[in-house]
PDB file of N, CA, C and O in Angstrom:
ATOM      1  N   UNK A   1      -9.119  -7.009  -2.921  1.00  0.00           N
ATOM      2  CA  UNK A   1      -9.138  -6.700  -1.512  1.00  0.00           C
ATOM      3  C   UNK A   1      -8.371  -5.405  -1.273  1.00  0.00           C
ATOM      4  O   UNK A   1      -7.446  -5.095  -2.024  1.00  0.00           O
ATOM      5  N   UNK A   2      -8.721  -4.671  -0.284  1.00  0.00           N
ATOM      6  CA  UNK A   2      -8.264  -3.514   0.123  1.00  0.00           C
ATOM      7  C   UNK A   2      -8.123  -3.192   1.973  1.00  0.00           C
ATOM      8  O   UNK A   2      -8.961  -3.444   2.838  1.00  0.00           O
ATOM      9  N   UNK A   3      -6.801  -2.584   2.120  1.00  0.00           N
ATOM     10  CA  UNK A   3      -6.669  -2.312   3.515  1.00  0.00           C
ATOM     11  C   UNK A   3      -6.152  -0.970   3.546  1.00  0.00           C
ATOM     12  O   UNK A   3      -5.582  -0.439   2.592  1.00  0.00           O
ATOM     13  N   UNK A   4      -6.416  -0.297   4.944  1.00  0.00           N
ATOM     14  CA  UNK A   4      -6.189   1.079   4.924  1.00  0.00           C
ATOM     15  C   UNK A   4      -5.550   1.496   6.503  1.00  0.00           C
ATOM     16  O   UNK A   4      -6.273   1.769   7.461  1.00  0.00           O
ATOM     17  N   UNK A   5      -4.503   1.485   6.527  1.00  0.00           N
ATOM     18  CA  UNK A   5      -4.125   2.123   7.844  1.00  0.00           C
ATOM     19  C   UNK A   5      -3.781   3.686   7.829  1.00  0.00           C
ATOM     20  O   UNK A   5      -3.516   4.178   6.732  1.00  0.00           O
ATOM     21  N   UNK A   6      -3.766   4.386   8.801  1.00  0.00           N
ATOM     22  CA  UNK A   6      -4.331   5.800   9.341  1.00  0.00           C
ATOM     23  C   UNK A   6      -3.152   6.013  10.491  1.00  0.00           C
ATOM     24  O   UNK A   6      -3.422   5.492  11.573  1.00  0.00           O
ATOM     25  N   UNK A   7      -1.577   6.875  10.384  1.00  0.00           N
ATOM     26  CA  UNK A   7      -1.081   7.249  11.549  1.00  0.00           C
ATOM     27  C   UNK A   7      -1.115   8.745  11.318  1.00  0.00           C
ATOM     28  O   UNK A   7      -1.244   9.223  10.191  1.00  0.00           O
ATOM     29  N   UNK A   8      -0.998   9.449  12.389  1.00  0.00           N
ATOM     30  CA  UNK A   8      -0.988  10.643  12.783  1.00  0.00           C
ATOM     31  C   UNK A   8       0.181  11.302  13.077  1.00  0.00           C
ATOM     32  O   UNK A   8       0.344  12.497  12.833  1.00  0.00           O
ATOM     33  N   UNK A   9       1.272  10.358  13.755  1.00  0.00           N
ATOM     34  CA  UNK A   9       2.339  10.737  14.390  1.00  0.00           C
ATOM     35  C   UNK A   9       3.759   9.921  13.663  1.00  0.00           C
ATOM     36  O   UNK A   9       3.919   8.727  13.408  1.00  0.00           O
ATOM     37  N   UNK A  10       4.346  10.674  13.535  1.00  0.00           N
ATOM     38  CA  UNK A  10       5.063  12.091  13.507  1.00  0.00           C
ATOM     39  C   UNK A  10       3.831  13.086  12.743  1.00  0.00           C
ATOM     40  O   UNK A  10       3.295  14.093  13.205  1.00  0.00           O
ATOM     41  N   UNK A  11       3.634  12.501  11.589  1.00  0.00           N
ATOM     42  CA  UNK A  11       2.854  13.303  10.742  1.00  0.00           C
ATOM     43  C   UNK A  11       1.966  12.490  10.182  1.00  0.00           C
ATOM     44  O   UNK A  11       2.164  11.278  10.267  1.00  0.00           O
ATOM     45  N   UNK A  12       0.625  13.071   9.387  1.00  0.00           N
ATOM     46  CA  UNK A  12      -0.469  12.491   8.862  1.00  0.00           C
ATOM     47  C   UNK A  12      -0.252  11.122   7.966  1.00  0.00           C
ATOM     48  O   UNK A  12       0.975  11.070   7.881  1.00  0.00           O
ATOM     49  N   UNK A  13      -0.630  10.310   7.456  1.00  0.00           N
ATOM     50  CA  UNK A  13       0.019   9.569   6.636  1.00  0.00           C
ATOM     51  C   UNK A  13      -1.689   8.853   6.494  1.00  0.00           C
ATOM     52  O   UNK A  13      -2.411   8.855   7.491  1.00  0.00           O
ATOM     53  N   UNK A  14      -2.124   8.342   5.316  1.00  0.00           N
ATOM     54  CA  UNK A  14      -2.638   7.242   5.239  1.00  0.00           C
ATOM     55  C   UNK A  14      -2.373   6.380   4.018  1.00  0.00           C
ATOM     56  O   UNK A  14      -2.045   6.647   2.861  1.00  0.00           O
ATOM     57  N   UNK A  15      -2.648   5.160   4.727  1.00  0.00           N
ATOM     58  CA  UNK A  15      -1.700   3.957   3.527  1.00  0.00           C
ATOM     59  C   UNK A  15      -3.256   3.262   3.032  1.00  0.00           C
ATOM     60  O   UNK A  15      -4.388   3.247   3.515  1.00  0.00           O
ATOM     61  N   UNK A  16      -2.657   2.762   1.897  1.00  0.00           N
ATOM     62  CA  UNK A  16      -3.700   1.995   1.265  1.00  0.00           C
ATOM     63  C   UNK A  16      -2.738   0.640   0.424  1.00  0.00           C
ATOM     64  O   UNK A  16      -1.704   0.813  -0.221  1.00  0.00           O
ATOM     65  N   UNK A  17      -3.451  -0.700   0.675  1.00  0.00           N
ATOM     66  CA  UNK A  17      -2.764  -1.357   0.282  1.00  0.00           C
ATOM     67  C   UNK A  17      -4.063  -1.930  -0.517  1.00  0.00           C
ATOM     68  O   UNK A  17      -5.097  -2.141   0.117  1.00  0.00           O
ATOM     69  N   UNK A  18      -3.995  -2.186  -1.952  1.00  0.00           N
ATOM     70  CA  UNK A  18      -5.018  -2.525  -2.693  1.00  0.00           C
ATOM     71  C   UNK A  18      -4.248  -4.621  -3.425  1.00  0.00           C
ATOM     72  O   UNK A  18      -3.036  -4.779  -3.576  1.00  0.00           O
ATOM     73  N   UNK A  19      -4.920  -5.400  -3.617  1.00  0.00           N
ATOM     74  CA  UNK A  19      -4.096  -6.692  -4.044  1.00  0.00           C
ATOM     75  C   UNK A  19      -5.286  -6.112  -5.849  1.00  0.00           C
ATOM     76  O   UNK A  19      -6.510  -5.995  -5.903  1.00  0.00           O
ATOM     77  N   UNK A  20      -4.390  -5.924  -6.836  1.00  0.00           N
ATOM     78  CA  UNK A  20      -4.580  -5.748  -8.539  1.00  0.00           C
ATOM     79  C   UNK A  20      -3.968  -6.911  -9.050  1.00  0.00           C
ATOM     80  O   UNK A  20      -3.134  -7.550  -8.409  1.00  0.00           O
ATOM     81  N   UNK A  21      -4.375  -7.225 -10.249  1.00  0.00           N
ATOM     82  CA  UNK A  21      -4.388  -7.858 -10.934  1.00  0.00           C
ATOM     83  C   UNK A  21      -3.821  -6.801 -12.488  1.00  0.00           C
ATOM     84  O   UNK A  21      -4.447  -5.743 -12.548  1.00  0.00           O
ATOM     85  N   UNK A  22      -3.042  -6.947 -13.348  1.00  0.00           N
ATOM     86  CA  UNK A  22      -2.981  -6.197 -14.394  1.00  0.00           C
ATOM     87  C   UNK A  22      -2.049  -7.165 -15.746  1.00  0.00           C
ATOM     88  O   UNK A  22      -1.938  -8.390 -15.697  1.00  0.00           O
ATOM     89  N   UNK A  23      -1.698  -6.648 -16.422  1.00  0.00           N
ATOM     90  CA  UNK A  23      -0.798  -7.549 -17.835  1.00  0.00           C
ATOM     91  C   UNK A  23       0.113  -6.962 -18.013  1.00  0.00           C
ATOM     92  O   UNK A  23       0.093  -5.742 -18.178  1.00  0.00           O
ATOM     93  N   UNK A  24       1.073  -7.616 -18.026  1.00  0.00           N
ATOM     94  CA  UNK A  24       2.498  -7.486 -18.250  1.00  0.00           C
ATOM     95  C   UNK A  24       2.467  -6.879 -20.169  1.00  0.00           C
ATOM     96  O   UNK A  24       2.033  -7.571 -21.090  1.00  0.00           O
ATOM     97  N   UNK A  25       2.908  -5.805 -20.280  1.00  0.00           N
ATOM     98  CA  UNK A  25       3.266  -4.704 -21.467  1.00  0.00           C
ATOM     99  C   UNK A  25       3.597  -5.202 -22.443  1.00  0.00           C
ATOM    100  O   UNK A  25       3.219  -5.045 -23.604  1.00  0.00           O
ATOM    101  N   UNK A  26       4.822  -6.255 -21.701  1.00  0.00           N
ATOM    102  CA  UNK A  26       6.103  -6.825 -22.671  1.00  0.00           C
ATOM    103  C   UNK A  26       5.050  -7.849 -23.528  1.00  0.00           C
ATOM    104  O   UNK A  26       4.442  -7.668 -24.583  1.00  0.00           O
ATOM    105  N   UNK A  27       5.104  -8.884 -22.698  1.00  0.00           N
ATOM    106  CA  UNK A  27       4.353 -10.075 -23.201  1.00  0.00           C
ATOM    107  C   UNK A  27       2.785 -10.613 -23.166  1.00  0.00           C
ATOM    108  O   UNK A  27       2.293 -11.545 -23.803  1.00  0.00           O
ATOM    109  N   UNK A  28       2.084  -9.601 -22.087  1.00  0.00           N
ATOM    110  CA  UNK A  28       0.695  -9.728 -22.422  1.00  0.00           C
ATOM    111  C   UNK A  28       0.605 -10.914 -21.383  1.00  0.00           C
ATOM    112  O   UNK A  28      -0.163 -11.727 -21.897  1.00  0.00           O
ATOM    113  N   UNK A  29       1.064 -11.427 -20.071  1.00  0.00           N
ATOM    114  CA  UNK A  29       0.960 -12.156 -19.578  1.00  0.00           C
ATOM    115  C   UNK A  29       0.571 -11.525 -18.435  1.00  0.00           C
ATOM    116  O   UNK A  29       0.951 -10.392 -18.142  1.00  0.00           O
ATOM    117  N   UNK A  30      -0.408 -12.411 -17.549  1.00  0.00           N
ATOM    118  CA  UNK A  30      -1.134 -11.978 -16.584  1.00  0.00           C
ATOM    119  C   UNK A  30      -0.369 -11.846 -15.682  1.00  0.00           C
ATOM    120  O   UNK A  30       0.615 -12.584 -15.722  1.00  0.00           O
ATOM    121  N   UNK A  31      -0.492 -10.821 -14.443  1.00  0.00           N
ATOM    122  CA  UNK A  31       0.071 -11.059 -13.282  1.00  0.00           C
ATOM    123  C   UNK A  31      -0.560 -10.325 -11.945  1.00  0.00           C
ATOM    124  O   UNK A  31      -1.773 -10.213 -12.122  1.00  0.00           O
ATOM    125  N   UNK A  32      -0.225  -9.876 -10.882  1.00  0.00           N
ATOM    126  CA  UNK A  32      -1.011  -9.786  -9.993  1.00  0.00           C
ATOM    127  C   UNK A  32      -0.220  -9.490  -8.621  1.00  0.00           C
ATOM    128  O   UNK A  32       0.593 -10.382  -8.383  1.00  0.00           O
ATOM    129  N   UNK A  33      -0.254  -8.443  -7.641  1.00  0.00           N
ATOM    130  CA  UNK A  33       0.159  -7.768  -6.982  1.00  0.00           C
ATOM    131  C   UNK A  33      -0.237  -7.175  -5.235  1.00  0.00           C
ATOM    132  O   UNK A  33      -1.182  -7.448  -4.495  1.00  0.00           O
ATOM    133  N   UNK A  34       0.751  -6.434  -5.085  1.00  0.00           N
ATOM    134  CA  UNK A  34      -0.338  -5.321  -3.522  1.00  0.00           C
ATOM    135  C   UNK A  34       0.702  -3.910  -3.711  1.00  0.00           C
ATOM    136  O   UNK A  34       1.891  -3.603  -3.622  1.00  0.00           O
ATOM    137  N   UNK A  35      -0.386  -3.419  -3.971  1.00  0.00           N
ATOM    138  CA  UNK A  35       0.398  -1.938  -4.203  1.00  0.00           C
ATOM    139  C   UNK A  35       0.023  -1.337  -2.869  1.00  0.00           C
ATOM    140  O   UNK A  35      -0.966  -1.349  -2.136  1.00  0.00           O
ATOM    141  N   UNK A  36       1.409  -0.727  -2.863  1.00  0.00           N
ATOM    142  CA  UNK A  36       0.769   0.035  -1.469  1.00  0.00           C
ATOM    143  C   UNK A  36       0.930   1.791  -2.026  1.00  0.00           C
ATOM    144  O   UNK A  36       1.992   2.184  -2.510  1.00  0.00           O
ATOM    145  N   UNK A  37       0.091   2.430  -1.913  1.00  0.00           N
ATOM    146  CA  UNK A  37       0.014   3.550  -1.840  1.00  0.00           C
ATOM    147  C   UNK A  37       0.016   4.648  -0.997  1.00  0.00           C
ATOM    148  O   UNK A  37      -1.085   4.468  -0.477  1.00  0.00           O
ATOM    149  N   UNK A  38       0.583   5.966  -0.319  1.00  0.00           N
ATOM    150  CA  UNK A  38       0.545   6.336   0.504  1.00  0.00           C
ATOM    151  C   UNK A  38       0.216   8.054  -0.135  1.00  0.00           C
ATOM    152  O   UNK A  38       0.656   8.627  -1.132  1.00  0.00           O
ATOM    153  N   UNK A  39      -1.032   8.638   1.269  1.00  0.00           N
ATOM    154  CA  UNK A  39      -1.283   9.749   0.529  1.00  0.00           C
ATOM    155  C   UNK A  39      -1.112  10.806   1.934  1.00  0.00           C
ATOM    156  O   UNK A  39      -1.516  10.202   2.928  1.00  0.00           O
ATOM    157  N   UNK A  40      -0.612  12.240   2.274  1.00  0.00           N
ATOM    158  CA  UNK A  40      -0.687  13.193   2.676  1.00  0.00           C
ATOM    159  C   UNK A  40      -2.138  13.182   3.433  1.00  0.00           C
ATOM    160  O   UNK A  40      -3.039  12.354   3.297  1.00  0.00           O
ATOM    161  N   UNK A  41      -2.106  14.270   4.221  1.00  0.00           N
ATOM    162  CA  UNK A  41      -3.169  15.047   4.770  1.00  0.00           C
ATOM    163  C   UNK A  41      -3.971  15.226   4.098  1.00  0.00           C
ATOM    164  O   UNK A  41      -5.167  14.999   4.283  1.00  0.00           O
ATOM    165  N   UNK A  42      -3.207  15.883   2.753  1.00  0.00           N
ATOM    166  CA  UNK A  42      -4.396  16.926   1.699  1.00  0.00           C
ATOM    167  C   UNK A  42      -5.007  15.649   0.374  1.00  0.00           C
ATOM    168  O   UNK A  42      -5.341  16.029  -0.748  1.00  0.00           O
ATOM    169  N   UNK A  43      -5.045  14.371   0.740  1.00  0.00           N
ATOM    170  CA  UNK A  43      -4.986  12.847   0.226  1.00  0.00           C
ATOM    171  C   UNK A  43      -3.883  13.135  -1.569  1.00  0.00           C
ATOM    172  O   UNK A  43      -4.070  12.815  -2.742  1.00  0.00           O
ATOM    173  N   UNK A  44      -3.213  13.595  -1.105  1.00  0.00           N
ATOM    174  CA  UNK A  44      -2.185  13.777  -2.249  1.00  0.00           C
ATOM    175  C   UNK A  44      -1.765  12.779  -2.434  1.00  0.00           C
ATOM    176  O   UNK A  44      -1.245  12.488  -1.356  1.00  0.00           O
ATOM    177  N   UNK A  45      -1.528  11.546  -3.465  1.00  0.00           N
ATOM    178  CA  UNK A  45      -0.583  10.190  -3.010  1.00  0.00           C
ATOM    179  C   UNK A  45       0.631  10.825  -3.861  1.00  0.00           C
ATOM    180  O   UNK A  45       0.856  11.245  -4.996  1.00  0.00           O
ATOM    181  N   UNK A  46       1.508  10.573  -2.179  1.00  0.00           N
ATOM    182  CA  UNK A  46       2.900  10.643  -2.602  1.00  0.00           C
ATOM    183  C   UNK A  46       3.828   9.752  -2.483  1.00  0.00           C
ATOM    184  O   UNK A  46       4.952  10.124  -2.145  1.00  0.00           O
ATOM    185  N   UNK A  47       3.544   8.294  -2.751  1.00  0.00           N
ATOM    186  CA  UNK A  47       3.973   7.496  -3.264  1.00  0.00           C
ATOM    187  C   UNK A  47       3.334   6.107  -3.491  1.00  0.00           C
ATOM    188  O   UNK A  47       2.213   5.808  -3.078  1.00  0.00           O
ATOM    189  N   UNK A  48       3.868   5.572  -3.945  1.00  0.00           N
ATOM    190  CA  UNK A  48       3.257   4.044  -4.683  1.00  0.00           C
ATOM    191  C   UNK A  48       4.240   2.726  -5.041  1.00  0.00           C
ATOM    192  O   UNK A  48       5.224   2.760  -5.779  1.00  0.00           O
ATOM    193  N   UNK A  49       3.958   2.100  -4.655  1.00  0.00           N
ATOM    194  CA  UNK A  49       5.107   0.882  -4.845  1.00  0.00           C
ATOM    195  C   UNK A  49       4.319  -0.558  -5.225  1.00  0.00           C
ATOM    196  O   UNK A  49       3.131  -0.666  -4.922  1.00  0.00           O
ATOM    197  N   UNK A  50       4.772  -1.264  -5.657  1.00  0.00           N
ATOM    198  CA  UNK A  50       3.899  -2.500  -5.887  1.00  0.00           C
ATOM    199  C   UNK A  50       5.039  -3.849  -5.816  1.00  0.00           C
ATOM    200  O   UNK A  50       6.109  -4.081  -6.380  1.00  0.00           O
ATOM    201  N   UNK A  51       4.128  -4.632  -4.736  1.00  0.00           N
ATOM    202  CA  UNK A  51       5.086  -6.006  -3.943  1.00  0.00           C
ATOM    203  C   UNK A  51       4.445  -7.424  -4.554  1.00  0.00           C
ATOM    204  O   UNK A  51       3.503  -7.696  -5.297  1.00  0.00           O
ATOM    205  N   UNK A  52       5.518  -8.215  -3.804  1.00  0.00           N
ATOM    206  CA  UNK A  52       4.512  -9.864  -4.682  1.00  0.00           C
ATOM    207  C   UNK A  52       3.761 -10.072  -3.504  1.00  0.00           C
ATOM    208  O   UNK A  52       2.658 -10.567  -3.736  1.00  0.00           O
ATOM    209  N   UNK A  53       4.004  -9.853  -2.319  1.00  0.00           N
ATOM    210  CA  UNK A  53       2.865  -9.995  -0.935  1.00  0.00           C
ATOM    211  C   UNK A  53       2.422  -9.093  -0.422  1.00  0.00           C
ATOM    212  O   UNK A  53       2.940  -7.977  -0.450  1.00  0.00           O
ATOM    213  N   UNK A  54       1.056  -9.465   0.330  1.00  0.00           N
ATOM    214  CA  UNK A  54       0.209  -8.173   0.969  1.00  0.00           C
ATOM    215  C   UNK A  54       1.099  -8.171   2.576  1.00  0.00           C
ATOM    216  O   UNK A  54       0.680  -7.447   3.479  1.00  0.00           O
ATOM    217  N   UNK A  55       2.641  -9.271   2.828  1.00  0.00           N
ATOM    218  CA  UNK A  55       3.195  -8.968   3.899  1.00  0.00           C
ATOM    219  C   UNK A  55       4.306  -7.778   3.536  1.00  0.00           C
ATOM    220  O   UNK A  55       4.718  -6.959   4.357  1.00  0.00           O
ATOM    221  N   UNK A  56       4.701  -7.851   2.148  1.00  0.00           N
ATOM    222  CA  UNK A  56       5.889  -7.588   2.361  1.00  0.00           C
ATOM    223  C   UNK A  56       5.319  -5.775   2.185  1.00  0.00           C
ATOM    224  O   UNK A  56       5.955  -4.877   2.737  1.00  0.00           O
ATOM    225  N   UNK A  57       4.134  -5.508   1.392  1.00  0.00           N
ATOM    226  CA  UNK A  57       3.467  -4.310   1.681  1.00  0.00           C
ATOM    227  C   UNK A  57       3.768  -3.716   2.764  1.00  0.00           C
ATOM    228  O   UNK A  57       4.263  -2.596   2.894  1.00  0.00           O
ATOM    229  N   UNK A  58       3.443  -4.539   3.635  1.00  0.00           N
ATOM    230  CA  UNK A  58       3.431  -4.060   5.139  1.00  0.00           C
ATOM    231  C   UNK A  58       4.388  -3.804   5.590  1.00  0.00           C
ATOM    232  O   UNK A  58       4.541  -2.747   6.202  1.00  0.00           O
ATOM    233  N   UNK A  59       5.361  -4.710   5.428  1.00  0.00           N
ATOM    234  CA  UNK A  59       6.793  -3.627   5.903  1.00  0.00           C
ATOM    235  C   UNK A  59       7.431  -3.519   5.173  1.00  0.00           C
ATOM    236  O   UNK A  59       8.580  -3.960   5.203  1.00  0.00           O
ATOM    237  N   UNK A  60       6.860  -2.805   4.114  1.00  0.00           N
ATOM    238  CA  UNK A  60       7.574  -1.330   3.986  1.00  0.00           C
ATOM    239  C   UNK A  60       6.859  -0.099   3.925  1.00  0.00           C
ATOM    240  O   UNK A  60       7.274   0.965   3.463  1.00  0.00           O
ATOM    241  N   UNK A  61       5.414  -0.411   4.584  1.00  0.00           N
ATOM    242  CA  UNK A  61       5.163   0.539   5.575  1.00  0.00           C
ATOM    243  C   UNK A  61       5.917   0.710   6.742  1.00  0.00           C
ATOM    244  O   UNK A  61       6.650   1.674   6.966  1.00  0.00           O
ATOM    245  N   UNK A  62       5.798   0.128   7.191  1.00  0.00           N
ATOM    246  CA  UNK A  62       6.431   0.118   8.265  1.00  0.00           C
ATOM    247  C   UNK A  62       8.112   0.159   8.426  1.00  0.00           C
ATOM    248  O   UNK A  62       8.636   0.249   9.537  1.00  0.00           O
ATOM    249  N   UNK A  63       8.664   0.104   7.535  1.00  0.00           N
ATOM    250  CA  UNK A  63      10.021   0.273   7.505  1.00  0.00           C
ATOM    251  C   UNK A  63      10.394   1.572   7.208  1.00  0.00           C
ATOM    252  O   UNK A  63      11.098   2.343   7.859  1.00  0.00           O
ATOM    253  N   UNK A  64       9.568   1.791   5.634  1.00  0.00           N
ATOM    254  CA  UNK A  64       9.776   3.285   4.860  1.00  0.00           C
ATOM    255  C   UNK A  64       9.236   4.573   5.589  1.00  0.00           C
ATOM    256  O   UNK A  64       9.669   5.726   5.576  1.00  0.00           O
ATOM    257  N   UNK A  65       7.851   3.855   6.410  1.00  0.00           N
ATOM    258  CA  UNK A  65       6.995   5.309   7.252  1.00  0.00           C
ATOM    259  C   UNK A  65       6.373   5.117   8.201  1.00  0.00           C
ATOM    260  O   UNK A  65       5.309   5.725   8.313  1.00  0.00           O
ATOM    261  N   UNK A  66       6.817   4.165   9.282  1.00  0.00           N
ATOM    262  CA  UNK A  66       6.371   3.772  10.728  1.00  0.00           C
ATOM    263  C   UNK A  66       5.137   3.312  10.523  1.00  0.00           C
ATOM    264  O   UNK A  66       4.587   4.001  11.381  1.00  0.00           O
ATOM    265  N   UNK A  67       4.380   2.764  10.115  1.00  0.00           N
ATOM    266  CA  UNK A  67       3.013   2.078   9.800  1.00  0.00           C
ATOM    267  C   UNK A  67       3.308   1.242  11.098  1.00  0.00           C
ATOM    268  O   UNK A  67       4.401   0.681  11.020  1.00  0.00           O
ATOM    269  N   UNK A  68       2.587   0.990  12.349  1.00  0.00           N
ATOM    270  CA  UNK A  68       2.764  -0.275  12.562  1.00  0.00           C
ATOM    271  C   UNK A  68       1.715  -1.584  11.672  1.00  0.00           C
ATOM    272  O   UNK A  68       0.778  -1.322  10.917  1.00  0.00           O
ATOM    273  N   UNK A  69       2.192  -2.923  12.023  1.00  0.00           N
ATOM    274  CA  UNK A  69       1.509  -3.840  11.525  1.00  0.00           C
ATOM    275  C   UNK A  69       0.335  -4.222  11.804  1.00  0.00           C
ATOM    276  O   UNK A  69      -0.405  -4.909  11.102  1.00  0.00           O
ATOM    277  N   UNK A  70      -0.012  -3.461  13.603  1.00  0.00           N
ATOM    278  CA  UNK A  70      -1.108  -3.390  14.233  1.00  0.00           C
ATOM    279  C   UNK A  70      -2.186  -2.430  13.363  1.00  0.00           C
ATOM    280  O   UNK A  70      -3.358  -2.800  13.292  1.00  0.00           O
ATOM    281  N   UNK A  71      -1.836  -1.422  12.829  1.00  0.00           N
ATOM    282  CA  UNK A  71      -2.845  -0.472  12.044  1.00  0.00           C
ATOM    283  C   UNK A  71      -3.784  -1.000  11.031  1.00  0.00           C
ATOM    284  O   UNK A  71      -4.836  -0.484  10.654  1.00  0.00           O
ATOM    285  N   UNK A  72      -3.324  -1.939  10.710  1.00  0.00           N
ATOM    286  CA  UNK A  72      -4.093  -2.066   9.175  1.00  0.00           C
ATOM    287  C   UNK A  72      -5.328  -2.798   9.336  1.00  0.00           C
ATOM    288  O   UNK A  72      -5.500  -3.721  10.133  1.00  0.00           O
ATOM    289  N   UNK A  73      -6.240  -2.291   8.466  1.00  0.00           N
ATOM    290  CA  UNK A  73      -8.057  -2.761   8.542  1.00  0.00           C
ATOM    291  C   UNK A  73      -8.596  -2.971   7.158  1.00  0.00           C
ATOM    292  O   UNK A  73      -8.589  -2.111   6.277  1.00  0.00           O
ATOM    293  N   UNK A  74      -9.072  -4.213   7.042  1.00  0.00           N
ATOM    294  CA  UNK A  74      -9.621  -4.622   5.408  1.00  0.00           C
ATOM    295  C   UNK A  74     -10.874  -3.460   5.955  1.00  0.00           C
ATOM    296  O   UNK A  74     -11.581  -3.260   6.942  1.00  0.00           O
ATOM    297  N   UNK A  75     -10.489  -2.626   4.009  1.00  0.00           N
ATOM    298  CA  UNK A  75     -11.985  -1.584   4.090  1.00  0.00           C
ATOM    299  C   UNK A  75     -12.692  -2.224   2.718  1.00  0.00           C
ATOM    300  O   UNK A  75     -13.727  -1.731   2.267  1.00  0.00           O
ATOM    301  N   UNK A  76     -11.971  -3.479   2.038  1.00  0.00           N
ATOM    302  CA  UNK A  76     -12.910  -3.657   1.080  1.00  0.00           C
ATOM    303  C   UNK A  76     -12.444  -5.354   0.846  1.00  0.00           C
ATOM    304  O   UNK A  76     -13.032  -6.046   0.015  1.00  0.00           O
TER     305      UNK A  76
END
C-alpha cells in the first residue's frame, strides 16, 4: 500500500509513505514496515525513515515537516 500527501506551505514538500516488506541482513528473518519518504520540488528525496506503523509515519510527518494528518491519500 501506498499514500502520498502534497503541502506547499512553508515550502514544497511531498511525502510518500509506502508499507515494504524486506529481510533482516543479520539473520535472514522476515520483517515489514512504512517508510516514509520525503522529496523536494525538484522530487529529490531528501529523506527517508522507516516506522513499525503507517500511524506513527504520520507523525512524523507531521511533527518533523507540518504534514497535516488531514493530507494523506492512498495512491496505491
Amino acid at each position: 500500500m501506498k499514500w502520498e500527501a502534497v503541502i506547499t506551505t512553508p515550502k514544497y514538500l511531498r511525502c510518500v509513505i509506502e508499507h515494504e516488506q524486506f529481510t533482516n541482513i543479520i539473520d535472514n528473518t522476515p520483517l515489514e514496515g512504512f517508510y516514509l519518504y520525503v522529496y523536494d520540488k525538484d522530487e529529490k528525496n531528501t529523506h527517508d525513515y522507516l516506522q513499525d506503523t503507517f500511524q506513527f509515519a504520520v507523525e512524523q510527518a507531521s511533527e518533523d515537516f507540518g504534514v497535516p494528518e488531514t493530507a494523506w491519500r492512498r495512491i496505491e
